[in-house]
LOLUM-522672 format. One record per atom (N, C-alpha, C): residue in one letter; x, y, z. Coordinates in steps of 0.05 Angstrom, whole numbers, plus 5000, padded with zeros to 4 digits. Layout:
// LOLUM-522672
AXYZ
...
//
This chain:
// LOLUM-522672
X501749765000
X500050005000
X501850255000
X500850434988
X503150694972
X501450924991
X502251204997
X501051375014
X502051584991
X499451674988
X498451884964
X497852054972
X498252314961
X497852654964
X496952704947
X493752864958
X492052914926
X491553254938
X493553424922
X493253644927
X490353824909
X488353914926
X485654024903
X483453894906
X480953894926
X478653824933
X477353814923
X477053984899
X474654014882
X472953824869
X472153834851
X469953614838
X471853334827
X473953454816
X475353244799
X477453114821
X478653304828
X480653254858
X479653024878
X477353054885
X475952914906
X474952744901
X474052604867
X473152374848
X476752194861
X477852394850
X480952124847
X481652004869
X481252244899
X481752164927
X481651984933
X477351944929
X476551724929
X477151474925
X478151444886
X478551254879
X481451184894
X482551304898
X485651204910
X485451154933
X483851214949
X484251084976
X481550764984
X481250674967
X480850484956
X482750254957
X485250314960
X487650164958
X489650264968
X489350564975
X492050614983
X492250785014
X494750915026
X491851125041
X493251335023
X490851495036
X490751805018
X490952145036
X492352215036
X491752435045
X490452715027
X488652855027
X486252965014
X487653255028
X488753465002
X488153785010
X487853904994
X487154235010
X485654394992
X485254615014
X486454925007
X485655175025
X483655125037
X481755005026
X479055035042
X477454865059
X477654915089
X477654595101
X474254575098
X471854785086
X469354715086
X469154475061
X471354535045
X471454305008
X471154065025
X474254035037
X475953845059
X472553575073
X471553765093
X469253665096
X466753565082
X466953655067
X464653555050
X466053315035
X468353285029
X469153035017
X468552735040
X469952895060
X469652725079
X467852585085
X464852735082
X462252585090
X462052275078
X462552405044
X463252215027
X465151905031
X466652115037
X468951755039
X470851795072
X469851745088
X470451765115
X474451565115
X474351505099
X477951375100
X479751555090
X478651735081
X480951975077
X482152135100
X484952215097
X485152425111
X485752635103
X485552825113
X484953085101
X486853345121
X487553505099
X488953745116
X489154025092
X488254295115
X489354515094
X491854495079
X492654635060
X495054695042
X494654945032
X496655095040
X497655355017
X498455214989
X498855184970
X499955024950
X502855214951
X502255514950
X504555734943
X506355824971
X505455624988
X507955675019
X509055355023
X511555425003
X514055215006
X514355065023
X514355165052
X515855005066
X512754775077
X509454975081
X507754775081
X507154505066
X508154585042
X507854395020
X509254175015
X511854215031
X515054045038
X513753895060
X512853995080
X512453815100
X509853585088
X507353735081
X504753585073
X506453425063
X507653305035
X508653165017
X510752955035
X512653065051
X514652905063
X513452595067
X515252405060
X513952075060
X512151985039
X510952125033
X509652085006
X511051994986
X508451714970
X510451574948
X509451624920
X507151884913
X506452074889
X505052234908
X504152454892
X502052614888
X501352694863
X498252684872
X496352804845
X495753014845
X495853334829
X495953604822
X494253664827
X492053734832
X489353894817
X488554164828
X490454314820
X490254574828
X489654754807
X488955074816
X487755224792
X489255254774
X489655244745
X491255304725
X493155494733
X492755704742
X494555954747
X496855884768
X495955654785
X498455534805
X500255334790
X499455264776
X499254904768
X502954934764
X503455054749
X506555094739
X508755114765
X508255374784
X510355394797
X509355094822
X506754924825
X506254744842
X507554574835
X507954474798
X509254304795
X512454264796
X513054614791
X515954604798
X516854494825
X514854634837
X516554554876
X516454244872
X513554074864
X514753824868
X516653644854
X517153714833
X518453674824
X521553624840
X522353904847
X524854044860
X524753794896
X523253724906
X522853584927
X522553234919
X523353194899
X523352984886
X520252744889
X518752794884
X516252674875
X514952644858
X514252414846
X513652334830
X510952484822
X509752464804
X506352714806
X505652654771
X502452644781
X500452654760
X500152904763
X499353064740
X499053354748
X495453404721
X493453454736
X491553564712
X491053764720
X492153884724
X492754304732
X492054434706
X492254354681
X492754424666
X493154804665
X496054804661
X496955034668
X497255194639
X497155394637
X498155574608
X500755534603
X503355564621
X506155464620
X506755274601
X508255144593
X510054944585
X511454744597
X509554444609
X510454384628
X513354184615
X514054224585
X516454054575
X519054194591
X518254494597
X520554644602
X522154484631
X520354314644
X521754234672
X522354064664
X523153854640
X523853574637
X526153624650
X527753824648
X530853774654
X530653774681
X529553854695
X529353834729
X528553634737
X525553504715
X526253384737
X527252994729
X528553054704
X530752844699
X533452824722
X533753114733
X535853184746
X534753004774
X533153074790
X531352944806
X530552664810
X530252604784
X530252314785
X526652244790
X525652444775
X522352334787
X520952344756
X519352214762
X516752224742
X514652274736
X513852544722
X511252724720
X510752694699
X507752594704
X506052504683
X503652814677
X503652984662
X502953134654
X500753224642
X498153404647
X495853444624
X494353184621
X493752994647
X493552654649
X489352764656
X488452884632
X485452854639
X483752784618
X481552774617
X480152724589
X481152824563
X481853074562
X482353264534
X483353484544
X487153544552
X488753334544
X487653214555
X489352844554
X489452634570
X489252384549
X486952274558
X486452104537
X486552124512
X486052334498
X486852344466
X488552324456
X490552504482
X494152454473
X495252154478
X493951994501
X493751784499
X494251514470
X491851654466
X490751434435
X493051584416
X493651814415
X494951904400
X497151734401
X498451804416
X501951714427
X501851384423
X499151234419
X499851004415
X498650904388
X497051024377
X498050914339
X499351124329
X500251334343
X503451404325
X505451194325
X505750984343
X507950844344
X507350614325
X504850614313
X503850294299
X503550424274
X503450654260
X502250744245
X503451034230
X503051094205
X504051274198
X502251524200
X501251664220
X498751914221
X499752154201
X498052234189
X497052444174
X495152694187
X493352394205
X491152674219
X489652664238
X490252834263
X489452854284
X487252964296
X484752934299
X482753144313
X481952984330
X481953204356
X480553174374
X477353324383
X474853214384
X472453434391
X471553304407
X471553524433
X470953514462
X469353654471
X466653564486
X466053754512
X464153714529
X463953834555
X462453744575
X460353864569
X457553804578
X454953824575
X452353854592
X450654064595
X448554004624
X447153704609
X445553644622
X443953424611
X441653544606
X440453684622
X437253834618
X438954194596
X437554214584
X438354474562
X436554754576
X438054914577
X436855254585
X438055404579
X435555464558
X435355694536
X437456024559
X438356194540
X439756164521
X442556034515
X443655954529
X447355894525
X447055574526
X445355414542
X444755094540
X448254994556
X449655044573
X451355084583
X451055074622
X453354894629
X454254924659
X456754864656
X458054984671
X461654964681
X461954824702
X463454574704
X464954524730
X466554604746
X466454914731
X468655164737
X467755454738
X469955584738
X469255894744
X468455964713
X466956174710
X465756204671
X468956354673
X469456514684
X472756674675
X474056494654
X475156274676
X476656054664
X475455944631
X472255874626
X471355824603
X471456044588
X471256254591
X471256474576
X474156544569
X475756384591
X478956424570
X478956304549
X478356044551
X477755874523
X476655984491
X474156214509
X472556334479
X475156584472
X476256604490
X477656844474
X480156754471
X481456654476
X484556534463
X484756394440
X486956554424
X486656424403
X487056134392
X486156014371
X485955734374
X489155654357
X490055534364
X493855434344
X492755134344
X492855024314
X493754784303
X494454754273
X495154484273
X497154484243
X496754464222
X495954444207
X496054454180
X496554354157
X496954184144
X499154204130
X502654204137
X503054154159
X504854194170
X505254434182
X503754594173
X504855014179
X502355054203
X504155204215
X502055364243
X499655484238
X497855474252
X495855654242
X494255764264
X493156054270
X492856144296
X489856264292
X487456134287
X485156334290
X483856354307
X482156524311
X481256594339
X478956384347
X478856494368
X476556124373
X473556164379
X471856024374
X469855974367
X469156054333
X471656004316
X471155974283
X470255774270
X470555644248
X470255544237
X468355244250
X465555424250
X463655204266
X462654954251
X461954694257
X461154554230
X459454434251
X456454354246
X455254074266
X455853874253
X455753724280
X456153404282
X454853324296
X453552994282
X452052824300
X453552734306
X452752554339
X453352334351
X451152224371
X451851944372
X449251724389
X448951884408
X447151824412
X444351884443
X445252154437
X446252414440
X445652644447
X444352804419
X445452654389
X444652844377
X447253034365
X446053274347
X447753434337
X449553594356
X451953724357
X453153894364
X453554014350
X455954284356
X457354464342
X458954484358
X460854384329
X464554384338
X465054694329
X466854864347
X468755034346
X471955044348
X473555254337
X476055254345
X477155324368
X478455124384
X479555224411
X482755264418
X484055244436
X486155214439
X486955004450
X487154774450
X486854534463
X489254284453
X490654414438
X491754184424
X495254134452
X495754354464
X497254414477
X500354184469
X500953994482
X503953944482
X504053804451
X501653744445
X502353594421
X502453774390
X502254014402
X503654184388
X506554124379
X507454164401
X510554054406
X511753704390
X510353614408
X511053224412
X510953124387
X509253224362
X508853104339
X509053174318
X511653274316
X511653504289
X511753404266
X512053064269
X511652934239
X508752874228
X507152984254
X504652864234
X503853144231
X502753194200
X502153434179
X499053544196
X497553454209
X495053584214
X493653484239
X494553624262
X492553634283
X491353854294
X489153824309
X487053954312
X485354014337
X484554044348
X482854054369
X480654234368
X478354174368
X474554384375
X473354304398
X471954514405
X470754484431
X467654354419
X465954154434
X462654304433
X460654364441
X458654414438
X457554544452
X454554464437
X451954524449
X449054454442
X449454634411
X448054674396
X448054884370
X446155064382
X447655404374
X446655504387
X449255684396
X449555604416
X451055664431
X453955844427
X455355884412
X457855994392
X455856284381
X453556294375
X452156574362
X451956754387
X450056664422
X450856814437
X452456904444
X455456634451
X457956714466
X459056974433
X458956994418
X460457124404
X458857444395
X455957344409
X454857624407
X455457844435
X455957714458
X456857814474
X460357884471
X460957684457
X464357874458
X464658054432
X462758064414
X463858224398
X462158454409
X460758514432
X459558754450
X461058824467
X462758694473
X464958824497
X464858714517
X462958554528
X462858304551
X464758214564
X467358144544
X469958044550
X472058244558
X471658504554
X473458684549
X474658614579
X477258674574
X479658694607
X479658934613
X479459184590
X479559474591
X477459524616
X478959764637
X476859804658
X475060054640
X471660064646
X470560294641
X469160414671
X468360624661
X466960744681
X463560674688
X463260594709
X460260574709
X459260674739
X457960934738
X456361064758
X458761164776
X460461184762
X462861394784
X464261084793
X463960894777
X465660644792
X468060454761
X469660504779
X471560294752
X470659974748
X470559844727
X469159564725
X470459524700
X471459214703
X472459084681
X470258954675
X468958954641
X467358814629
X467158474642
X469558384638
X469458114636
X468758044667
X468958164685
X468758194716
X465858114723
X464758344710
X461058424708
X459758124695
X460858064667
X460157894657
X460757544675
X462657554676
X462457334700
X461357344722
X460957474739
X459257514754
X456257414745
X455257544729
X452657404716
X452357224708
X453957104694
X454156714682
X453856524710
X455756724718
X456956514746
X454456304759
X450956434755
X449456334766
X448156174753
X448556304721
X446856164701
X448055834701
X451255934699
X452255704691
X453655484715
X453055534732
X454155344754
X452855224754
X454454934751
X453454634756
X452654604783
X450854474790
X449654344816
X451754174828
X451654044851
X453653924860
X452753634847
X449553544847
X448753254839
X447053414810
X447353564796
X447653594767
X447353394746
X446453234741
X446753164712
X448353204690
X449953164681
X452353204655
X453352964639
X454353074623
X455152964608
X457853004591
X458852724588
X462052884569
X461652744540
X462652874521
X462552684493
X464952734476
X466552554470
X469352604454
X468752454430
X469352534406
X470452364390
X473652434380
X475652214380
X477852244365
X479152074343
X479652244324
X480752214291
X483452074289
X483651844285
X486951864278
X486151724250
X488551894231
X488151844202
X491051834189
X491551504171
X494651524164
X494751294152
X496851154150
X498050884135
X498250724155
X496050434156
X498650234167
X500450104162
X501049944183
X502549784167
X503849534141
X500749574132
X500849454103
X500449634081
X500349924091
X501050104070
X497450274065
X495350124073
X492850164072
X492450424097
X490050654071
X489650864082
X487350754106
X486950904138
X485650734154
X483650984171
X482350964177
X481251184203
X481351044227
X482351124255
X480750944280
X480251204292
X477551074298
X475451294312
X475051144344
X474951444361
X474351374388
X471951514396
X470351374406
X468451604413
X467351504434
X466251714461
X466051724485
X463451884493
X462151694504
X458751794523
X459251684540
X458951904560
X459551824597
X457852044609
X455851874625
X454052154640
X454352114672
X453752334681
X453352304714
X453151994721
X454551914742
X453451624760
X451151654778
X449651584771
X447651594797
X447651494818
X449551164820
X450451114840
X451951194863
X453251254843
X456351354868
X455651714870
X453551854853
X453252134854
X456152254838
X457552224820
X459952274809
X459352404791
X460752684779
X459952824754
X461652554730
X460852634703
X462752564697
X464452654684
X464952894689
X467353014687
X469352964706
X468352874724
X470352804748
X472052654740
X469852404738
X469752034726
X473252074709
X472252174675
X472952174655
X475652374658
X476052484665
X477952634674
X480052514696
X479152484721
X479852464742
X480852094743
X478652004729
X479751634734
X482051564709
X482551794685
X485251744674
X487251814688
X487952044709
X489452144718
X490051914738
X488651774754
X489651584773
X490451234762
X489251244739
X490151054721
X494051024717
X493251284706
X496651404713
X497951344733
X496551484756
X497751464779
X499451204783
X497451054775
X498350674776
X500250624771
X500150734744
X501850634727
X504750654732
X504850834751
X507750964764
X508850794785
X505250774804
X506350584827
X507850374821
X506050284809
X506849994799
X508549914773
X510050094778
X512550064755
X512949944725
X510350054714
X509250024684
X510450204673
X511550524681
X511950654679
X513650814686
X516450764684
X518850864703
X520651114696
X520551134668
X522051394657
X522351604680
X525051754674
X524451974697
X524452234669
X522752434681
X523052724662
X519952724671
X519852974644
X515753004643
X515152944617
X513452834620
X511852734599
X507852744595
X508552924572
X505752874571
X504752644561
X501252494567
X500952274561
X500952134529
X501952314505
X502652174481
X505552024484
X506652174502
X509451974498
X508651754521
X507351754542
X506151494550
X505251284541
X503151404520
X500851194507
X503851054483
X505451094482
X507350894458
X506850694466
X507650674490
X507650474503
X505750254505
X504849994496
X502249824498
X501349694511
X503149744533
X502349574569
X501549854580
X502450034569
X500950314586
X498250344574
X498450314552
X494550454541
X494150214545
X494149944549
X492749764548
X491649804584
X493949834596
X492249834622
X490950084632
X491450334619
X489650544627
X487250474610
X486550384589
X484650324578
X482050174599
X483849864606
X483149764625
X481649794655
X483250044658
X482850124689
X480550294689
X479650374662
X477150614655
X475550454646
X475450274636
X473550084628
X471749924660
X473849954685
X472649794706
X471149944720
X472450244716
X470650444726
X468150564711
X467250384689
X464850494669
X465550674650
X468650734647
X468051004622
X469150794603
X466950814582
X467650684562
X468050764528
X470450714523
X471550854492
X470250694471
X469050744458
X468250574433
X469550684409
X471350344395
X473050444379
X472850324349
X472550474332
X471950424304
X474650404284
X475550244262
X477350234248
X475750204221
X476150304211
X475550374172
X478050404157
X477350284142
X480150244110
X478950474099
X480250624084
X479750904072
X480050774042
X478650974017
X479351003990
X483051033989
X484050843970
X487251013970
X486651213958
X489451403954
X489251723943
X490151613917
//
């Protein structure tokens, strides 16, 4: 039995706790000892304690003896959280997903001697997954990934809930979207180039351009075209873009009634109610992912992944938690249990090469109900 540090209470944080102290013990933190408690009610074998994430020497002690920890802190920490652990030599799943560059610490923490498994959630996570493992069988051409979480009941107008702050989603609508091409970069702003798509039980969406493709930007520069879109009910891309092209988003402070106010301030504030998820909510996640190329008999091929996972009613679990949170501890495993030993960081495409790794994170999400359904088609040759 391994003693785990799951730094981040929150919805997804407190899914993985769970599942890890199941087998291991676990220690459970998070600033906020009211989160702290409420997990607790839930799974009474945890233990639990505040954390600064950003006061060093608290974070040295919490961690001391510890044989991983799992990340899940706000994006804006996630980078310098992963540095310290890094620098204290611990091994770490990290789904922080931070704006940073978490390749930049390979050299630390190769120096260190530990192994950080990186961006280890649904999307990243699993796509880079599948990715990283028929790049190794296969010659790819083409990558898309289309992702997104979902209310289950629809309300008019945006048809939308966040497992998060709208700020944070509203970074998404306004950052611009980078993927490849043709080989060549390409940077347009996001929510462009909308197209609907069906898929089982939910129906049509609309895919947009996001920013989402993150390390595999980097990791894959031989394959000519990847991609990433968000989606969303249809619909939904005409409001969010009638509000930012009104100024909704703006960072610029204006004046209102003798008071300074940032647009985007005001505007979150108001989503904040519309769009907060319930704690026992109903949702839903739906992925499909593209890989398109040669195998190895020279035949053009598609394998398609595609993913419906809703709330558990049993266990009360979003599943964003689920789907997110049960790849990240899949991982986790994979470390314990020495499937996975490299030291550096790695995001999960250079994982998935590996076929004892995706075979057993595959595995380990299959026992927990999230299930990938996977399609292979022979293409027309060119």
């Amino acid at each position: 039995m391994s003693r785990i540090v799951v730094i981040g209470g929150g919805m997804v944080g407190s899914a993985m706790a769970i599942d890890m102290v199941q087998n291991h013990e676990v220690l459970l933190t998070d600033i906020n000892p009211v989160v702290l408690d409420k997990v607790l009610v839930k799974e009474p074998k945890l233990e639990v304690a505040t954390l600064d994430v950003t006061d060093h020497d608290e974070l040295r002690h919490c961690v001391e003896g510890c044989d991983l920890v799992i990340c899940a802190v706000p994006g804006h920490l996630g980078f310098q959280a992963l540095k310290a652990l890094i620098s204290l030599g611990k091994d770490v799943v990290d789904i922080s997903f931070f704006p940073e560059n978490a390749l930049e610490l390979r050299s630390l923490a190769e120096e260190h001697r530990v192994t950080a498994i990186v961006d280890c959630g649904v999307a990243p996570g699993m796509g880079n997954l599948m990715l990283g493992y028929h790049d190794g069988r296969m010659e790819v051409t083409h990558f898309e990934c289309l992702v997104g979480g979902l209310p289950k009941a629809k309300k008019w107008p945006f048809q939308y809930k966040a497992p998060f702050s709208p700020v944070d989603v509203i970074e998404e609508y306004t950052r611009p979207a980078r993927f490849i091409e043709n080989s060549k970069w390409v940077t347009r702003p996001a929510l462009t180039d909308v197209e609907l798509v069906d898929f089982e039980k939910v129906g049509t969406l609309e895919a947009f351009n996001s920013d989402g493709l993150r390390s595999i930007l980097y990791t894959m520069p031989h394959i000519p075209n990847r991609k990433e879109k968000t989606l969303r009910y249809p619909g939904h891309v005409e409001y969010i873009r009638v509000l930012q092209e009104s100024g909704f988003f703006d960072t610029q402070e204006i004046r209102v009634n003798e008071q300074l106010i940032r647009p985007i301030d005001f505007t979150s504030s108001i989503l904040f109610q519309d769009w907060k998820l319930g704690e026992y909510e109903e949702e839903l996640t739906v992925m499909r992912v593209s890989i398109q190329g040669k195998d190895s008999h020279g035949q053009n091929v598609l394998v398609q992944y595609d993913l419906h996972d809703e709330f558990d009613l049993e266990t009360r679990t979003s599943s964003m938690a689920r789907t997110t949170g049960y790849t990240a501890t899949a991982a986790a495993h994979l470390i314990l249990n020495q499937i996975f030993a490299e030291k550096g960081v790695f995001p999960p495409e250079l994982v998935g090469r590996h076929e004892t790794c995706f075979n057993f994170v595959w595995d380990y999400l299959k026992q927990r109900g999230v299930i990938y359904k996977q399609l292979i088609k022979t293409l027309e040759s060119d």
